[in-house]
C-alpha positions as CSV (number, residue, x, y, z in Angstrom):
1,X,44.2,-6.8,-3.8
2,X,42.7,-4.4,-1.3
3,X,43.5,-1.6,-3.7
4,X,42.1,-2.7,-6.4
5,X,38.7,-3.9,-4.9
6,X,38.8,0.2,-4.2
7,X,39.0,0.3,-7.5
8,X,36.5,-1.8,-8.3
9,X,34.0,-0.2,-6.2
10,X,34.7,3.2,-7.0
11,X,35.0,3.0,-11.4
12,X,31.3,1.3,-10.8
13,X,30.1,4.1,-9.1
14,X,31.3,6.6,-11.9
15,X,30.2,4.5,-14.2
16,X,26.8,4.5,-12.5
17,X,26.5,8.1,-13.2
18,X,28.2,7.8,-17.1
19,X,25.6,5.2,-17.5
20,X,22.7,8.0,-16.4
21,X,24.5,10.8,-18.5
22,X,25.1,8.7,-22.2
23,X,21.3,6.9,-21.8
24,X,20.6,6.8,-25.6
25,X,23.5,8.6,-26.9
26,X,27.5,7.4,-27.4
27,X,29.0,10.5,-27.0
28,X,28.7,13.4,-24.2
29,X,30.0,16.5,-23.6
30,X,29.5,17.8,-20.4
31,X,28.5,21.0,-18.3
32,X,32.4,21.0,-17.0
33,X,33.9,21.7,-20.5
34,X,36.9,19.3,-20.3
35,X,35.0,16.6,-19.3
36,X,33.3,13.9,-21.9
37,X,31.5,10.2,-21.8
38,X,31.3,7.8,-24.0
39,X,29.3,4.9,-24.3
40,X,29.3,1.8,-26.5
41,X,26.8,-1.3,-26.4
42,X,28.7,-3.6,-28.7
43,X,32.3,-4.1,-29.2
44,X,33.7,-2.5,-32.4
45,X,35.9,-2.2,-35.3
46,X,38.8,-0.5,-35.3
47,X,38.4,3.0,-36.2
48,X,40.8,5.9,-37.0
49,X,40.7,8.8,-34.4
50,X,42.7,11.8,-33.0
51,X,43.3,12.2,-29.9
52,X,44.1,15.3,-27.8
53,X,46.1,15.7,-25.2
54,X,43.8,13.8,-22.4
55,X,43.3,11.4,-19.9
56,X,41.0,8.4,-20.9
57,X,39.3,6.4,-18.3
58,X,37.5,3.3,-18.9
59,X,34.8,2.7,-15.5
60,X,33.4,-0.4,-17.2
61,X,34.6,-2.6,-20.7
62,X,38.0,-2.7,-21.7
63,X,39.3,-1.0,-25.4
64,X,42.2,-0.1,-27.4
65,X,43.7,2.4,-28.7
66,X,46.7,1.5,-30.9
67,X,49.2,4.2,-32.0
68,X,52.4,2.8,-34.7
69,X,52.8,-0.6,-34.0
70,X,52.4,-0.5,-30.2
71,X,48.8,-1.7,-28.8
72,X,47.2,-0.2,-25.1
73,X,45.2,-2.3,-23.8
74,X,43.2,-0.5,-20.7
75,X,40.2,-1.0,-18.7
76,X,39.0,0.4,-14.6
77,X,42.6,-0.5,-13.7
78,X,44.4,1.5,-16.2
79,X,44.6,4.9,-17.5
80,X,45.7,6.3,-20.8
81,X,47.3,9.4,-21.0
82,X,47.8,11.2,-24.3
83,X,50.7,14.8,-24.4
84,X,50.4,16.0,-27.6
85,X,47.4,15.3,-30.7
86,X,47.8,11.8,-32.1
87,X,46.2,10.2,-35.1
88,X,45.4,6.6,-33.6
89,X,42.9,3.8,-33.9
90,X,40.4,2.6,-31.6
91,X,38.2,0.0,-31.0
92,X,36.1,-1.2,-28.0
93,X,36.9,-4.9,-26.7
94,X,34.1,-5.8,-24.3
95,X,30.5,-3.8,-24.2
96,X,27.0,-5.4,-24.6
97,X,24.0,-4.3,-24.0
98,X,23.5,-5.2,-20.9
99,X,26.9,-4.2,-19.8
100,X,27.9,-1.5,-21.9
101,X,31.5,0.0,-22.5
102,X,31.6,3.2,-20.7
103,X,34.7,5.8,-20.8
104,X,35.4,9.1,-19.5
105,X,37.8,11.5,-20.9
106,X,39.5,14.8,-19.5
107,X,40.8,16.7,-21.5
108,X,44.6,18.4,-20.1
109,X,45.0,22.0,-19.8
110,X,48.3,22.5,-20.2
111,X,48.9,25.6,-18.6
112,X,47.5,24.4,-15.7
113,X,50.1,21.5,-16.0
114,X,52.9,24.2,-16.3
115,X,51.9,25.7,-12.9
116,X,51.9,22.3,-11.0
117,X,55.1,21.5,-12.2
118,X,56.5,24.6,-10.3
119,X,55.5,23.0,-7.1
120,X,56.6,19.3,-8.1
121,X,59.4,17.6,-6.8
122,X,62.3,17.5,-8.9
123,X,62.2,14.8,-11.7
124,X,65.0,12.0,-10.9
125,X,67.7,12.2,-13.3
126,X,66.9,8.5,-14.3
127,X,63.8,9.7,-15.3
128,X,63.0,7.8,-19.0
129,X,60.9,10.4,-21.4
130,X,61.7,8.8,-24.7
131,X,59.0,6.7,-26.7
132,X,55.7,7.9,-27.6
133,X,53.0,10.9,-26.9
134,X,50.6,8.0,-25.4
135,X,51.1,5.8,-22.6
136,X,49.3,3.8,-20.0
137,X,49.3,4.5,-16.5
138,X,48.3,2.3,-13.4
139,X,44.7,3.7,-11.9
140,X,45.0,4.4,-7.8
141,X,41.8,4.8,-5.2
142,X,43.0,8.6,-5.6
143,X,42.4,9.1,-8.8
144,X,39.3,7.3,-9.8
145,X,38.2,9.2,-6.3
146,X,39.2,12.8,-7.5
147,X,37.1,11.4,-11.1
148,X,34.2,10.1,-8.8
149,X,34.0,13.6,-7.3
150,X,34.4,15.5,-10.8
151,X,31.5,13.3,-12.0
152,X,29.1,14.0,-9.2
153,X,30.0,18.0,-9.1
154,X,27.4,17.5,-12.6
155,X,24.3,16.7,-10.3
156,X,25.9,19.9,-8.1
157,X,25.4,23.0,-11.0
158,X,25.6,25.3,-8.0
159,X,29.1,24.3,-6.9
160,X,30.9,23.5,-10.5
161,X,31.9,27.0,-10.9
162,X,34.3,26.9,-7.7
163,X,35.1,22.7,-7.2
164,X,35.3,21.9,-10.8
165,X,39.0,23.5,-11.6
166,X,39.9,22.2,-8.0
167,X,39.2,18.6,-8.7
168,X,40.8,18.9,-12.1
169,X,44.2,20.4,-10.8
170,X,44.0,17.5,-8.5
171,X,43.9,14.8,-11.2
172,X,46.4,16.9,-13.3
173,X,48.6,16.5,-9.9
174,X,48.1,12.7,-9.3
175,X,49.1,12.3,-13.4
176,X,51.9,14.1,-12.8
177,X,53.7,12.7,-9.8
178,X,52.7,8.9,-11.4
179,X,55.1,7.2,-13.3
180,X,53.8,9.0,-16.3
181,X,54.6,12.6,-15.3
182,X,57.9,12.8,-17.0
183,X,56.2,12.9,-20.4
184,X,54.1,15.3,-19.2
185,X,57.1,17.4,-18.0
186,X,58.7,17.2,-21.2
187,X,55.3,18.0,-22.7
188,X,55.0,21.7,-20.7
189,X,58.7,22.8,-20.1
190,X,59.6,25.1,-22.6
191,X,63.2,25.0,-24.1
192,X,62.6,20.8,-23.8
193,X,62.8,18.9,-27.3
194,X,59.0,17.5,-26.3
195,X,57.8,21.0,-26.0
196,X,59.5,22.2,-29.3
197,X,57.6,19.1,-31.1
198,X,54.6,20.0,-29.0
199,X,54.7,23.4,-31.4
200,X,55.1,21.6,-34.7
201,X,52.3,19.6,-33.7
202,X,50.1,22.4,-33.2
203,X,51.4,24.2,-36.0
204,X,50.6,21.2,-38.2
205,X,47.3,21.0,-37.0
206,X,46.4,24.6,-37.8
207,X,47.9,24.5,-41.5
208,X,47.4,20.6,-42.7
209,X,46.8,21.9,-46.2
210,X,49.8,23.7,-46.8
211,X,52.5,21.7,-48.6
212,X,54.8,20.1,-46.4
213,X,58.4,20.8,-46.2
214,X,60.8,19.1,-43.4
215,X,63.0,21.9,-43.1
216,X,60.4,24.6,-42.5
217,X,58.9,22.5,-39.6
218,X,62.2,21.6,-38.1
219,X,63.0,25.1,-37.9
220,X,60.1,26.0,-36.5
221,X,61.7,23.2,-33.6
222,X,64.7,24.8,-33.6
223,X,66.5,21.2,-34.6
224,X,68.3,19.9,-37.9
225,X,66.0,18.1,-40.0
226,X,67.7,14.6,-39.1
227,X,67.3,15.6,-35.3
228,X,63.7,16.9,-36.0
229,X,62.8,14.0,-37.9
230,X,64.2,11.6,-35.0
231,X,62.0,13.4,-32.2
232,X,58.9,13.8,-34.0
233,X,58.5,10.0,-34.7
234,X,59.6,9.3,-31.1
235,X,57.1,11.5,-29.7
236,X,53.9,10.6,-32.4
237,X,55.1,7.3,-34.3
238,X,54.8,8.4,-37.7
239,X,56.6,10.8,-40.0
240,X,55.8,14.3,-39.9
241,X,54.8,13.6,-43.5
242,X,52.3,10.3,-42.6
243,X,50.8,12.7,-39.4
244,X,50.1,15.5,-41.9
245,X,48.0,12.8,-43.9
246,X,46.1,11.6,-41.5
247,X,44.9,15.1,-40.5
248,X,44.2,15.7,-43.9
249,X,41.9,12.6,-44.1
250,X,40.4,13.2,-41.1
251,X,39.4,16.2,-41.5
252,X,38.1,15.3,-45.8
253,X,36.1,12.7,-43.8
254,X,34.2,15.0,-41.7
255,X,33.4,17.6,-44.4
256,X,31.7,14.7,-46.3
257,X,29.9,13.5,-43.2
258,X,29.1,16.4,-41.3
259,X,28.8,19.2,-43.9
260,X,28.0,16.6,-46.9
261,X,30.8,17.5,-49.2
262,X,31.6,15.0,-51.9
263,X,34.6,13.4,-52.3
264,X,36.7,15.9,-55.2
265,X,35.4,18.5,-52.8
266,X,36.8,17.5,-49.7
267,X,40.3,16.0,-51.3
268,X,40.9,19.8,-53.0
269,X,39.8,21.6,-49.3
270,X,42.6,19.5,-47.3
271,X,45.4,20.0,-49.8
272,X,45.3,17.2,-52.2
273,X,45.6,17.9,-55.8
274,X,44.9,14.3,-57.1
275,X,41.6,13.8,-56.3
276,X,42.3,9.6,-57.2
277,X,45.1,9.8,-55.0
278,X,43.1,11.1,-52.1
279,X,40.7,8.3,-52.4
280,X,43.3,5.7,-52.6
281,X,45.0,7.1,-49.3
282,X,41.3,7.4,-48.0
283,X,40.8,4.0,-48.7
284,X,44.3,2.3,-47.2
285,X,43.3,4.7,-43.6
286,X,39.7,4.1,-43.7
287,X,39.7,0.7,-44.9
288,X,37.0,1.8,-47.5
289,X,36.7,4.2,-50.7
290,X,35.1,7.9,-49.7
291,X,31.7,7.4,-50.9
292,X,31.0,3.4,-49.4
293,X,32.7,4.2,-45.8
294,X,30.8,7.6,-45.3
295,X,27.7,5.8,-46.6
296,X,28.3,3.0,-44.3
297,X,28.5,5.7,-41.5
298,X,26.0,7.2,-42.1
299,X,23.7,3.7,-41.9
């Protein structure tokens, strides 16, 4: 009990100062690059995302992010942790106006990972690393202190330079030795069958459009196809197939909002040939047809 009061006392003190930085906006980036708020004065609907390798904090509100069929559920007392870019959904559980959802999100540099992990205690050879690229981890005083710090070092411009990559190798530490850090591990050791997924990943991210082929991907792992194909949905939930998708949708969806693309436009740019199959894979992701859900986000 006594740790989580610290808790307590210390996520509303961050979220003091998210509160200050996301006045009138629901999304921040920050002077310290990594480092983003967000902000949301009603709960939501679910909503299709990606996320990047990260730690999420929420400092006040509770939401979900739901990745295949399993559900995290995490507020000031948990944290999520994310290892490689996964298309998930989202949606804020408890925010009002009056009491607005408030997260923070770091963003892991990996290399920076790699180097701690040269100093870390050996893992246990118990150590479990299978299941999914997203987990939740149990917040301690440490953390949500070394965040508290990071947050302040904004109202500090003079000392960010120098503190900033301190405080962040410190959080990268405390992930790593919690009972989360052997995903990590897996994540940032080279030769490991996360890392060689970790480069499909990437690679898919980078040439979405292309057509897909299973064997191309799985030698770019290094693994037969079946063992390719077992590690990839372990690591992300989905097919390699259903993850190039939801980039591909993604990305159609922010041509037509951001850049104002139409529809045939955006399906042809992502690698769909079909532009009526694109906007009936739009609508099953999206929950609505191109035109009507960038319309409704746009109102």
């Amino acid at each position: 009990m006594l740790e989580n009061d610290a808790i307590t006392a210390l996520s509303a003190s961050v979220a003091a100062r998210v509160a200050r930085w996301t006045t009138g906006v629901e999304q921040a980036g920050t002077a310290i690059e990594r480092l983003s708020f967000y902000r949301r004065e009603g709960m939501t609907d679910c909503a299709a995302c990606i996320v990047e390798p990260s730690i999420a904090l929420v400092v006040q509100g509770a939401k979900r992010m739901v990745l295949g069929k399993d559900s995290h559920h995490y507020d000031p007392y948990r944290f999520l942790i994310t290892s490689v870019d996964l298309p998930a959904t989202m949606q804020v559980l408890e925010a009002s106006q009056e009491r607005p959802y408030l997260g923070v999100v770091l963003r892991l540099d990996l290399r920076v990972l790699g180097e701690l992990m040269l100093q870390a205690p050996p893992p246990s050879p118990r150590e479990v690393v299978a299941g999914p690229g997203m987990r939740l981890g149990n917040m301690t005083p440490a953390l949500m202190d070394a965040f508290l710090r990071l947050v302040t070092l904004l109202d500090e411009p003079e000392s960010m330079a120098a503190l900033a990559p301190l405080i962040e190798r410190e959080i990268c530490w405390r992930v790593l030795m919690s009972e989360q850090g052997a995903r990590l591990r897996q994540i940032v050791s080279v030769g490991t069958q996360g890392h060689r997924i970790a480069r499909v990943v990437e690679w898919l991210k980078v040439n979405f459009a292309q057509p897909l082929r299973v064997e191309q991907l799985a030698e770019i792992a290094q693994m037969s196809p079946s063992t390719f194909h077992h590690h990839f949905r372990d690591l992300t939930a989905m097919s390699p197939l259903q993850y190039q998708k939801s980039l591909r949708l993604m990305e159609a969806r922010r041509l037509m909002l951001g850049e104002n693309i139409n529809a045939a436009s955006a399906a042809f740019h992502v690698g769909y040939e079909s532009p009526s199959q694109f906007s009936r894979e739009y609508a099953r992701h999206f929950g609505a047809p191109p035109k009507q859900d960038i319309d409704a986000m746009r109102q």
